[in-house]
PyMOL Python script that loads the backbone (N, CA, C, O; Angstrom):
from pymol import cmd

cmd.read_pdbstr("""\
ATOM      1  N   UNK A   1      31.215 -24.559  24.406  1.00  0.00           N
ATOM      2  CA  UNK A   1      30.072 -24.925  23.594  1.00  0.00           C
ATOM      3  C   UNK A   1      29.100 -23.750  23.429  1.00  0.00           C
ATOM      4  O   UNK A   1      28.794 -23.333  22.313  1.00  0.00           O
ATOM      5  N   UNK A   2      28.678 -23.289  24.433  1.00  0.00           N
ATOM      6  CA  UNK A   2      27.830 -21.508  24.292  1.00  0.00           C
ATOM      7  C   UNK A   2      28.469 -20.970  23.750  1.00  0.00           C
ATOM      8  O   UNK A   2      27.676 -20.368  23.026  1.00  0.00           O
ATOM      9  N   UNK A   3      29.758 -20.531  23.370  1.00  0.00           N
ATOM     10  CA  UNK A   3      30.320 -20.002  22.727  1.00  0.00           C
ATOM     11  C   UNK A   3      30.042 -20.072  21.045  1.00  0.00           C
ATOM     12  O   UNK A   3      30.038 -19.071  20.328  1.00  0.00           O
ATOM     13  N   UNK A   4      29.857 -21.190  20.661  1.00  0.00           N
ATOM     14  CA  UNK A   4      30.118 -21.507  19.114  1.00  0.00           C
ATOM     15  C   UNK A   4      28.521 -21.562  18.698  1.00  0.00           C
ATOM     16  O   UNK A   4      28.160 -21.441  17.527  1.00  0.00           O
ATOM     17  N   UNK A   5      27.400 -21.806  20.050  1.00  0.00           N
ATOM     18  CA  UNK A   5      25.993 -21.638  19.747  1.00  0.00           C
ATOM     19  C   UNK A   5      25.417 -19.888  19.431  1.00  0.00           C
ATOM     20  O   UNK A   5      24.511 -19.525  18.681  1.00  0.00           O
ATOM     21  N   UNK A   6      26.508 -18.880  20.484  1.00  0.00           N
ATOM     22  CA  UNK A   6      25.718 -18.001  20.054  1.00  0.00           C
ATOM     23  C   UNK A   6      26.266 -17.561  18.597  1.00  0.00           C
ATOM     24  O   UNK A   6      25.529 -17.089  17.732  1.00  0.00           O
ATOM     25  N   UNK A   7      27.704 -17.784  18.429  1.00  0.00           N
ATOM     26  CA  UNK A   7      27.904 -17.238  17.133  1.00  0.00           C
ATOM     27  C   UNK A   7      27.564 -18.104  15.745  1.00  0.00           C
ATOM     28  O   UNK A   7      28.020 -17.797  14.643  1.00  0.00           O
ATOM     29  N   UNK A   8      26.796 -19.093  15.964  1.00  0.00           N
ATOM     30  CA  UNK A   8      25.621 -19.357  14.951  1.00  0.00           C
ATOM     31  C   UNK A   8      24.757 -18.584  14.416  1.00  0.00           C
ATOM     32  O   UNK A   8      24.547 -18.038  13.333  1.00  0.00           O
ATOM     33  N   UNK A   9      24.104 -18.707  15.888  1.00  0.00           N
ATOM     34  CA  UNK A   9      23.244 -17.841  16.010  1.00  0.00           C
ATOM     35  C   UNK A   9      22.901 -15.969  15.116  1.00  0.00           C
ATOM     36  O   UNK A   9      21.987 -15.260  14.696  1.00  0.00           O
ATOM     37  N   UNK A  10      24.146 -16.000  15.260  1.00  0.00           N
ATOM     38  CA  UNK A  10      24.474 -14.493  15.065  1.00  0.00           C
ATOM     39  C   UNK A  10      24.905 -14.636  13.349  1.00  0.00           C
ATOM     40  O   UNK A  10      24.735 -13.817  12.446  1.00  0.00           O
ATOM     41  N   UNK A  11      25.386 -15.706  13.324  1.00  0.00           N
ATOM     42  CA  UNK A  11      25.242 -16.254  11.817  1.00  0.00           C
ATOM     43  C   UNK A  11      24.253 -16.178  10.732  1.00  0.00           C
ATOM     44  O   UNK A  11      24.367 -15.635   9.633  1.00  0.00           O
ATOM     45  N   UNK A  12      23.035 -16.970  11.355  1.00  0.00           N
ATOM     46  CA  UNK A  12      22.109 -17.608  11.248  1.00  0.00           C
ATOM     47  C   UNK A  12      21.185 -15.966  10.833  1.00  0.00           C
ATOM     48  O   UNK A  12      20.277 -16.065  10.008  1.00  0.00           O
ATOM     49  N   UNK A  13      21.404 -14.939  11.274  1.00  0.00           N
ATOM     50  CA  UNK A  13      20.439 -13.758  11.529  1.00  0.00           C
ATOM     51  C   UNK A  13      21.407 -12.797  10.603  1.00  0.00           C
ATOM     52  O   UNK A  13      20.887 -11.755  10.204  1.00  0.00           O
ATOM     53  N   UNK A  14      22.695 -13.049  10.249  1.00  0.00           N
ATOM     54  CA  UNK A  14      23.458 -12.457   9.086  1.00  0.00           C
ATOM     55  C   UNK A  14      22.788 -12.511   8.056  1.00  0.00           C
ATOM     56  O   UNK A  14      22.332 -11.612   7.350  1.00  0.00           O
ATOM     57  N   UNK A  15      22.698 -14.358   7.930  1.00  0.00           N
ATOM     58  CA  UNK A  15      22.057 -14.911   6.497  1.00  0.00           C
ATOM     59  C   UNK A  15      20.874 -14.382   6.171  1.00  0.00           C
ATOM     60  O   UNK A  15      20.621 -14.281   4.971  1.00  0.00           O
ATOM     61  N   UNK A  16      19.774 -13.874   7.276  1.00  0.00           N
ATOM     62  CA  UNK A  16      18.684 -13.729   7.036  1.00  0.00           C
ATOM     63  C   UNK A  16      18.399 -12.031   6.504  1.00  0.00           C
ATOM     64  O   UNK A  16      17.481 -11.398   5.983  1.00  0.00           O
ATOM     65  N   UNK A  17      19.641 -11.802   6.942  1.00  0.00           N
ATOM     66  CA  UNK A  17      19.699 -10.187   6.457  1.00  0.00           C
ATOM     67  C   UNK A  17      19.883 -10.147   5.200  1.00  0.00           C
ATOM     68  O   UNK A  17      18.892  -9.775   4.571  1.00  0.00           O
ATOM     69  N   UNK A  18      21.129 -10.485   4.376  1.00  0.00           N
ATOM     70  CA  UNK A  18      21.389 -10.326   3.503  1.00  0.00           C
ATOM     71  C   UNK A  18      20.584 -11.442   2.464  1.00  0.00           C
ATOM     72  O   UNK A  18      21.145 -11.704   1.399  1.00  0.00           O
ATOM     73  N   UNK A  19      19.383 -12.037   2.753  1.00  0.00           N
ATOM     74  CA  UNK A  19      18.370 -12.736   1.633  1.00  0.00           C
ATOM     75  C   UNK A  19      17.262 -12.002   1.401  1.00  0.00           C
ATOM     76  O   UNK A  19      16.456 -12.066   0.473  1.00  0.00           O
ATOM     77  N   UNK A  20      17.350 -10.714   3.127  1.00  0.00           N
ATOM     78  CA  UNK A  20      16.169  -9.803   2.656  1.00  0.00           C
ATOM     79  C   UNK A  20      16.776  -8.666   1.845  1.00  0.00           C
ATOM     80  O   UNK A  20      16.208  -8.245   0.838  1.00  0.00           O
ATOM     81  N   UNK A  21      17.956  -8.160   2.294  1.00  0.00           N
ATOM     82  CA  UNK A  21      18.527  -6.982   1.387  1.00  0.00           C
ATOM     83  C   UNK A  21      18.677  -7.935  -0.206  1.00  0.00           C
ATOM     84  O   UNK A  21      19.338  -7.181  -0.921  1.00  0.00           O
ATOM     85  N   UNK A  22      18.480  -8.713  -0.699  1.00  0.00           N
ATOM     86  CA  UNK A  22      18.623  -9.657  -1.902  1.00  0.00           C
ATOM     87  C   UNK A  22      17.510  -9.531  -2.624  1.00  0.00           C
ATOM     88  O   UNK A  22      17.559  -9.178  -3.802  1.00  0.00           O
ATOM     89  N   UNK A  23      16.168  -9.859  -1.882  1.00  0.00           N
ATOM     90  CA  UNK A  23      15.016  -9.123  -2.185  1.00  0.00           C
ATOM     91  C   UNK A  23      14.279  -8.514  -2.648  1.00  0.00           C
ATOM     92  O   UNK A  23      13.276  -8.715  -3.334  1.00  0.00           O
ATOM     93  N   UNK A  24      15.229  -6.966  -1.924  1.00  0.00           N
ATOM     94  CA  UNK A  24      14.607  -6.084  -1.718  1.00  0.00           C
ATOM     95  C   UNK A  24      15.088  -5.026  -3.224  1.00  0.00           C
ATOM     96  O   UNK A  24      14.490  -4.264  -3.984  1.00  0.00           O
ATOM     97  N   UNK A  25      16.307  -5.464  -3.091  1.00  0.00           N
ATOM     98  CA  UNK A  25      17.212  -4.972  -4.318  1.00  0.00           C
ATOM     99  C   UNK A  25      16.639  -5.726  -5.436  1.00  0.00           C
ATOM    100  O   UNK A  25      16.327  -5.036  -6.407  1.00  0.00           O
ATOM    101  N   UNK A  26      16.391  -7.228  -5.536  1.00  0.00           N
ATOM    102  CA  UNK A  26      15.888  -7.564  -6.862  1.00  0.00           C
ATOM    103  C   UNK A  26      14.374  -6.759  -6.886  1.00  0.00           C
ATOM    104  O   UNK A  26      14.079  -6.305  -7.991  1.00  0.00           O
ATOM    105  N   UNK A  27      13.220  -6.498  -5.602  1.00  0.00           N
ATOM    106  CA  UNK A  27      12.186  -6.101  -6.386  1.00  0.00           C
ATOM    107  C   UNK A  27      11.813  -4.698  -7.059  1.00  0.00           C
ATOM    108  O   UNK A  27      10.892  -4.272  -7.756  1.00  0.00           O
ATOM    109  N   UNK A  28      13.085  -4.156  -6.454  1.00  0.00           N
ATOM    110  CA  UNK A  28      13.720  -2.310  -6.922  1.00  0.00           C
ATOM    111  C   UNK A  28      13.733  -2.439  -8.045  1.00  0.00           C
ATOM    112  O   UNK A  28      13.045  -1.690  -8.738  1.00  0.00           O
ATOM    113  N   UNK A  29      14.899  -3.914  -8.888  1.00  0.00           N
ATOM    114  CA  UNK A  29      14.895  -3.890 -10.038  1.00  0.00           C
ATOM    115  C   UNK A  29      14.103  -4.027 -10.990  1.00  0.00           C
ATOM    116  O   UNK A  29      14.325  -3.648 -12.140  1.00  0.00           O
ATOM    117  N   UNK A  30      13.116  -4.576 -10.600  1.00  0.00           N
ATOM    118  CA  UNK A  30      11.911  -5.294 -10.921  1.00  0.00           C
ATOM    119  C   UNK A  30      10.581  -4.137 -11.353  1.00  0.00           C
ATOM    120  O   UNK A  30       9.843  -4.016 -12.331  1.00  0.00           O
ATOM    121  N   UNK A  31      10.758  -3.388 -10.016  1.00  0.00           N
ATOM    122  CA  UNK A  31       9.479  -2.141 -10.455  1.00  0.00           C
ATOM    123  C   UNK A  31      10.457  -0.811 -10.981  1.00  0.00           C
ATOM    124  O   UNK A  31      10.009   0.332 -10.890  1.00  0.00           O
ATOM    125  N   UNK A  32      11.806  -1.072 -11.529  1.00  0.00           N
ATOM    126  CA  UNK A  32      12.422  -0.409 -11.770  1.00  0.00           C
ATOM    127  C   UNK A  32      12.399  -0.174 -13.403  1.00  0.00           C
ATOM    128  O   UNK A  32      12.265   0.903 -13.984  1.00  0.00           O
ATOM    129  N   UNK A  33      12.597  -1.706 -14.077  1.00  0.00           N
ATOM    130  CA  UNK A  33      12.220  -2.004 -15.400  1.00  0.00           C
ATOM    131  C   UNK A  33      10.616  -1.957 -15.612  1.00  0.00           C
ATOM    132  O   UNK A  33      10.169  -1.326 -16.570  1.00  0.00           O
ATOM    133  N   UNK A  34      10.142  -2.324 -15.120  1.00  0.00           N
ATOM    134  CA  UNK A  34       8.508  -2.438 -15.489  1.00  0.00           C
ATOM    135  C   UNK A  34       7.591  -1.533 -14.780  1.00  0.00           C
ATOM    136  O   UNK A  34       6.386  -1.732 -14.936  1.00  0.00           O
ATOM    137  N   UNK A  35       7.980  -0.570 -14.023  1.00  0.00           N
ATOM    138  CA  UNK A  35       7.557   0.405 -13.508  1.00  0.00           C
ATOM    139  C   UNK A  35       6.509   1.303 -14.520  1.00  0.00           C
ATOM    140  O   UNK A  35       5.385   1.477 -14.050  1.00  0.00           O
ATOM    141  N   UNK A  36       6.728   1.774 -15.605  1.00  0.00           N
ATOM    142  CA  UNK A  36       6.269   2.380 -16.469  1.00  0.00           C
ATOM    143  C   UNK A  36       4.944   1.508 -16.744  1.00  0.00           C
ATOM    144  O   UNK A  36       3.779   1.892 -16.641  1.00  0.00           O
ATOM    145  N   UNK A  37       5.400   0.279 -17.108  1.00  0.00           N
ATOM    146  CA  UNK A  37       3.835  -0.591 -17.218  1.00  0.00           C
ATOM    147  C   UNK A  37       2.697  -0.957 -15.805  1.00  0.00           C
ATOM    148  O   UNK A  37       1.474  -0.906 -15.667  1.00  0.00           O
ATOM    149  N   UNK A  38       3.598  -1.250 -15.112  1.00  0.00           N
ATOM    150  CA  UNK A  38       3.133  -1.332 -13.748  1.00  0.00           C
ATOM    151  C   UNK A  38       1.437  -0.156 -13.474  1.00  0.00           C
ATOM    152  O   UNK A  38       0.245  -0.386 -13.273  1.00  0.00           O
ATOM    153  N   UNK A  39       2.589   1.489 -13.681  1.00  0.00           N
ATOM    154  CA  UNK A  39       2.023   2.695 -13.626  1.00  0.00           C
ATOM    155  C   UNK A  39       0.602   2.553 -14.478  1.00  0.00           C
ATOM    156  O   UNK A  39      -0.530   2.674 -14.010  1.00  0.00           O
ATOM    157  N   UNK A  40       0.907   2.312 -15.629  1.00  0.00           N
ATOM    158  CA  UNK A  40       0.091   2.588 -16.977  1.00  0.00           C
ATOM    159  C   UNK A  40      -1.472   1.221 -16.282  1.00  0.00           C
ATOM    160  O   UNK A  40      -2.663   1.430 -16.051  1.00  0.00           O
ATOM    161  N   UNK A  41      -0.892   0.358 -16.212  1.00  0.00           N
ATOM    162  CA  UNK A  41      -2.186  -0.796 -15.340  1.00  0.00           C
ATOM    163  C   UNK A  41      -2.687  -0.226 -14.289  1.00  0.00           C
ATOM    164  O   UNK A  41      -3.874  -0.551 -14.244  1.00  0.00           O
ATOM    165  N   UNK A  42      -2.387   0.537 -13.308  1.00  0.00           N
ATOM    166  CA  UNK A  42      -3.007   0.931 -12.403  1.00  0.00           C
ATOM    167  C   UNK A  42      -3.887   2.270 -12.593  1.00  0.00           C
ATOM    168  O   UNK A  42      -5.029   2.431 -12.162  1.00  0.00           O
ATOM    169  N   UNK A  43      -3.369   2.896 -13.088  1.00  0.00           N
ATOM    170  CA  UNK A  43      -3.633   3.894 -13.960  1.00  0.00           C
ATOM    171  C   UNK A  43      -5.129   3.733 -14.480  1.00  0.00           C
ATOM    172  O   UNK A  43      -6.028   4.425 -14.001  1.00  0.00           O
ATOM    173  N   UNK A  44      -5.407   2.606 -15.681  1.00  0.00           N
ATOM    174  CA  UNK A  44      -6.590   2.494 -15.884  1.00  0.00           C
ATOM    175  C   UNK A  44      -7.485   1.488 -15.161  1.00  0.00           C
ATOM    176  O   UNK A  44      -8.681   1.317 -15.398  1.00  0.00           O
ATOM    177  N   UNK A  45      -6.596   0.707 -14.051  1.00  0.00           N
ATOM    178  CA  UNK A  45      -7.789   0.364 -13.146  1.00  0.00           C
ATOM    179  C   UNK A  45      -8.573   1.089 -12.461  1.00  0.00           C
ATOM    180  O   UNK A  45      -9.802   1.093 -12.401  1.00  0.00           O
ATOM    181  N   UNK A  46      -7.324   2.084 -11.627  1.00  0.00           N
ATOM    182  CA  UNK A  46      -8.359   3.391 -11.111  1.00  0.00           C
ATOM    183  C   UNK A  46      -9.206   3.856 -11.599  1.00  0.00           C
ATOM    184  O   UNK A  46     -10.367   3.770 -11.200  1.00  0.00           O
ATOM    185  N   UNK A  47      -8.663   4.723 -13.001  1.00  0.00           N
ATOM    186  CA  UNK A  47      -9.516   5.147 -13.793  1.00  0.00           C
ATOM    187  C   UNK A  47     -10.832   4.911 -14.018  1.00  0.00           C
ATOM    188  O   UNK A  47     -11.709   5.767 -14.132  1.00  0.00           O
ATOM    189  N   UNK A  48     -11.019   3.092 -14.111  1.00  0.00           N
ATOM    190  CA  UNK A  48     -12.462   2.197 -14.644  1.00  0.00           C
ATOM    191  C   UNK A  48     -13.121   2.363 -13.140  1.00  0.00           C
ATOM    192  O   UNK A  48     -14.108   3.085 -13.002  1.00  0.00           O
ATOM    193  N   UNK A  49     -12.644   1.797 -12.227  1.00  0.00           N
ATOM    194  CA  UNK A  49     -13.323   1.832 -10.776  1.00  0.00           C
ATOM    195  C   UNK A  49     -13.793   3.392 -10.461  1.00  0.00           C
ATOM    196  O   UNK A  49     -14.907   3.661 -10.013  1.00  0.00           O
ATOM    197  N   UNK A  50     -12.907   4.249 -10.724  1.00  0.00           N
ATOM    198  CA  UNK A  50     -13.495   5.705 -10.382  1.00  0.00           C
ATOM    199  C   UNK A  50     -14.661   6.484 -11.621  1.00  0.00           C
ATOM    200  O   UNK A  50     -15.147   7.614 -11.565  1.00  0.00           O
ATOM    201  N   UNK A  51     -14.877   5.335 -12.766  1.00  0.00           N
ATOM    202  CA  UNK A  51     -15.811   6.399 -13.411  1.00  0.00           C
ATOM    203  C   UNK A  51     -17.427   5.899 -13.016  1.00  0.00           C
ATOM    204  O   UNK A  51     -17.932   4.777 -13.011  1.00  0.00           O
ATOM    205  N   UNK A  52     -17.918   7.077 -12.732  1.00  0.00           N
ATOM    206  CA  UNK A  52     -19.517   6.572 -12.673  1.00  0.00           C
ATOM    207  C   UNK A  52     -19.752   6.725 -11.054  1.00  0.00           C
ATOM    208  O   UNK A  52     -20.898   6.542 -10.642  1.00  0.00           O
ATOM    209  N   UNK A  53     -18.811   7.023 -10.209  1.00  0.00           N
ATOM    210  CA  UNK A  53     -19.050   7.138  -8.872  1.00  0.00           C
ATOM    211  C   UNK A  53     -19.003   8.430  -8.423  1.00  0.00           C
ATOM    212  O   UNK A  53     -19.141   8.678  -7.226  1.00  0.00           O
ATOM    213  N   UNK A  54     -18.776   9.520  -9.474  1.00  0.00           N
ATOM    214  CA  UNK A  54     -19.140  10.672  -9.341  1.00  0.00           C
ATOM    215  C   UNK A  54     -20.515  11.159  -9.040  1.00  0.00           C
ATOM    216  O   UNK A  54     -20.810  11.823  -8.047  1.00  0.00           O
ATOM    217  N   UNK A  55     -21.130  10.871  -9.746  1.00  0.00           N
ATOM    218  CA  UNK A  55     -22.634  11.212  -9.482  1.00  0.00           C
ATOM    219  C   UNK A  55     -23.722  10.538  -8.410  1.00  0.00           C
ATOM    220  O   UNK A  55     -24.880  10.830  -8.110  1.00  0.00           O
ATOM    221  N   UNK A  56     -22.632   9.307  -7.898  1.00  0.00           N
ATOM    222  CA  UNK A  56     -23.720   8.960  -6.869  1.00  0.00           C
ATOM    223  C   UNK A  56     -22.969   9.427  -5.175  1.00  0.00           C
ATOM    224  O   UNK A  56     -23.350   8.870  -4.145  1.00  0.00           O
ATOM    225  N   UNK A  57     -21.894  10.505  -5.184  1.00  0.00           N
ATOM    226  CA  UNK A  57     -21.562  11.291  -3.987  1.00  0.00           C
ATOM    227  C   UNK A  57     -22.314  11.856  -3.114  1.00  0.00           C
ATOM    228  O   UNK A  57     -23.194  12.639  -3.469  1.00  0.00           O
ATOM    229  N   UNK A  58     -22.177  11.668  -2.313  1.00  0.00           N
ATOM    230  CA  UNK A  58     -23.334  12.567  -1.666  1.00  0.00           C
ATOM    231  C   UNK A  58     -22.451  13.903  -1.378  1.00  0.00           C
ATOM    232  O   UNK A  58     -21.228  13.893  -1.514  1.00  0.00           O
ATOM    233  N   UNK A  59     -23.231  15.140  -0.938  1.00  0.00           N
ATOM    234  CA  UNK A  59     -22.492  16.291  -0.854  1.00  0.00           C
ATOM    235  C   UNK A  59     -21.963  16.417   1.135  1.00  0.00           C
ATOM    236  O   UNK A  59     -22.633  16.569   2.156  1.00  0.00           O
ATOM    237  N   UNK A  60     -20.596  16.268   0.895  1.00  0.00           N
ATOM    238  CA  UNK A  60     -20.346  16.428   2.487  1.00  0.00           C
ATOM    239  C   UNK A  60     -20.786  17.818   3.033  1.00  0.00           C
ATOM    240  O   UNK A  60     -20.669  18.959   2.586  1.00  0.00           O
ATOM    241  N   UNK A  61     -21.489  17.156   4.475  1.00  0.00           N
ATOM    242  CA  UNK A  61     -22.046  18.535   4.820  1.00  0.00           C
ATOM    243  C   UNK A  61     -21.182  18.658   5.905  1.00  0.00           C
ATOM    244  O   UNK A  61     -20.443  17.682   6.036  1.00  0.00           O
ATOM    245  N   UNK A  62     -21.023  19.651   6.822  1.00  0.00           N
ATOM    246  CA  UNK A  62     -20.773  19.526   8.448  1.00  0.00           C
ATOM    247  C   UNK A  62     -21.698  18.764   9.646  1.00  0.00           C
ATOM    248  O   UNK A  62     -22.815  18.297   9.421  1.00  0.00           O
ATOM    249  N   UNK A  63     -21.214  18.738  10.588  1.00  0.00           N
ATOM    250  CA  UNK A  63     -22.382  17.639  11.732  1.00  0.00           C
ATOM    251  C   UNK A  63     -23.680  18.530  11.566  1.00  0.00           C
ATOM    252  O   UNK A  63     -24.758  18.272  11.029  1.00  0.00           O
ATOM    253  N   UNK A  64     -23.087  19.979  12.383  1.00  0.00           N
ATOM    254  CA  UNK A  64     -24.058  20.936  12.847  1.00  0.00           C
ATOM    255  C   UNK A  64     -25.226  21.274  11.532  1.00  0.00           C
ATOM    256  O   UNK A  64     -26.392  21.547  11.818  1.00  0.00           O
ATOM    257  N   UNK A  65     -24.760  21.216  10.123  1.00  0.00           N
ATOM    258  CA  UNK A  65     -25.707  20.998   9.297  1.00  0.00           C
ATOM    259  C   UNK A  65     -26.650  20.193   9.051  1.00  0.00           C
ATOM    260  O   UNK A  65     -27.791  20.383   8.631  1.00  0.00           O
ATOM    261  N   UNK A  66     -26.053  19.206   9.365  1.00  0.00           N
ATOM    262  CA  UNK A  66     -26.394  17.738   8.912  1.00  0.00           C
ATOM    263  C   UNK A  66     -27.849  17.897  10.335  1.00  0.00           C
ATOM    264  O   UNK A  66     -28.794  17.112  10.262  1.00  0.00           O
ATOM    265  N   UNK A  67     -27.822  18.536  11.030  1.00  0.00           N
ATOM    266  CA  UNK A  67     -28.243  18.354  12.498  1.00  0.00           C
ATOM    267  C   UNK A  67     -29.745  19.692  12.225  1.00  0.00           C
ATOM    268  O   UNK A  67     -30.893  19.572  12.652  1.00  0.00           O
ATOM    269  N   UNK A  68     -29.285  20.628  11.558  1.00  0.00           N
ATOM    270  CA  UNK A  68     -30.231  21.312  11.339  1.00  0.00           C
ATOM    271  C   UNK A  68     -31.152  21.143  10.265  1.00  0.00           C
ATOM    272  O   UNK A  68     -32.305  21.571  10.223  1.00  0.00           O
ATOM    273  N   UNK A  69     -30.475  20.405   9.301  1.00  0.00           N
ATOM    274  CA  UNK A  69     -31.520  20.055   8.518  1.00  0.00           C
ATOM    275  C   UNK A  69     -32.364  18.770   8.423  1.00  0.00           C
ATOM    276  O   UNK A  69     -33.223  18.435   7.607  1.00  0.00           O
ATOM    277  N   UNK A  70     -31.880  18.182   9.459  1.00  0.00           N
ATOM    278  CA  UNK A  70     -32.647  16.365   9.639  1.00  0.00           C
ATOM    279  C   UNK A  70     -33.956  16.785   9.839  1.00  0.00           C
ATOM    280  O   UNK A  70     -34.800  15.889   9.807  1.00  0.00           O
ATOM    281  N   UNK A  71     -34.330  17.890  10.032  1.00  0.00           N
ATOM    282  CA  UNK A  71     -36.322  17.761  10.260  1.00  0.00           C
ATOM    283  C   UNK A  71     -36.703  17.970   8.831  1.00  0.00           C
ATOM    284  O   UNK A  71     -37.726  17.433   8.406  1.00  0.00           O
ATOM    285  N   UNK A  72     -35.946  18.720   8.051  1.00  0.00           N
ATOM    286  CA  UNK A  72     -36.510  19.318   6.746  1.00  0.00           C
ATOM    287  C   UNK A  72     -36.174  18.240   5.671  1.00  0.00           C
ATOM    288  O   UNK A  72     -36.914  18.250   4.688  1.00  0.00           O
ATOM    289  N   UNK A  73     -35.235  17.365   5.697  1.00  0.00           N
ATOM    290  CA  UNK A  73     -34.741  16.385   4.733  1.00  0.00           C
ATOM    291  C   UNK A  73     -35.737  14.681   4.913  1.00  0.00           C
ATOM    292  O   UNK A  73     -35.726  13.592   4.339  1.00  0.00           O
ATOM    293  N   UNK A  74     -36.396  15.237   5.901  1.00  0.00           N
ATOM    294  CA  UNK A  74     -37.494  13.490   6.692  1.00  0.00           C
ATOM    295  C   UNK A  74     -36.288  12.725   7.074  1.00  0.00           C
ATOM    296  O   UNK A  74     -36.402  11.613   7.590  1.00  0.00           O
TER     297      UNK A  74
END
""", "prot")
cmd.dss("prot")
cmd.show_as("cartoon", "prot")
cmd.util.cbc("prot")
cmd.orient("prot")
């Protein structure tokens, strides 16, 4: 009877392999065909989120700067 439980078992963890390699291969295909659009949407989301946040950067300084000028900046 242990016998026929573990090779269920071992079954059971086959199946689960090959539904993820099933997956994984359909979502390859997937950003494979629509990849180009995919690109092009992200593309101008970045784009919209990154404009206008240029000018409110602050300029990275170093610590030791940052440290010498805290009396002169208030």
């Amino acid at each position: 009877m242990k016998r026929r439980f573990k090779w269920k078992a071992g079954q059971a963890m086959v199946e689960y392999i090959i539904i993820v390699a099933v997956v994984a291969i359909a979502a390859l295909v997937i950003f494979g065909i629509f990849g180009d659009t995919i690109q092009e949407k992200l593309g101008g989301a970045v784009k919209e989120l990154d404009s206008g946040t240029q000018a409110d950067r602050v300029e990275v300084q170093d610590s030791k700067d940052f440290l010498k000028n805290l009396d002169t900046d208030n």
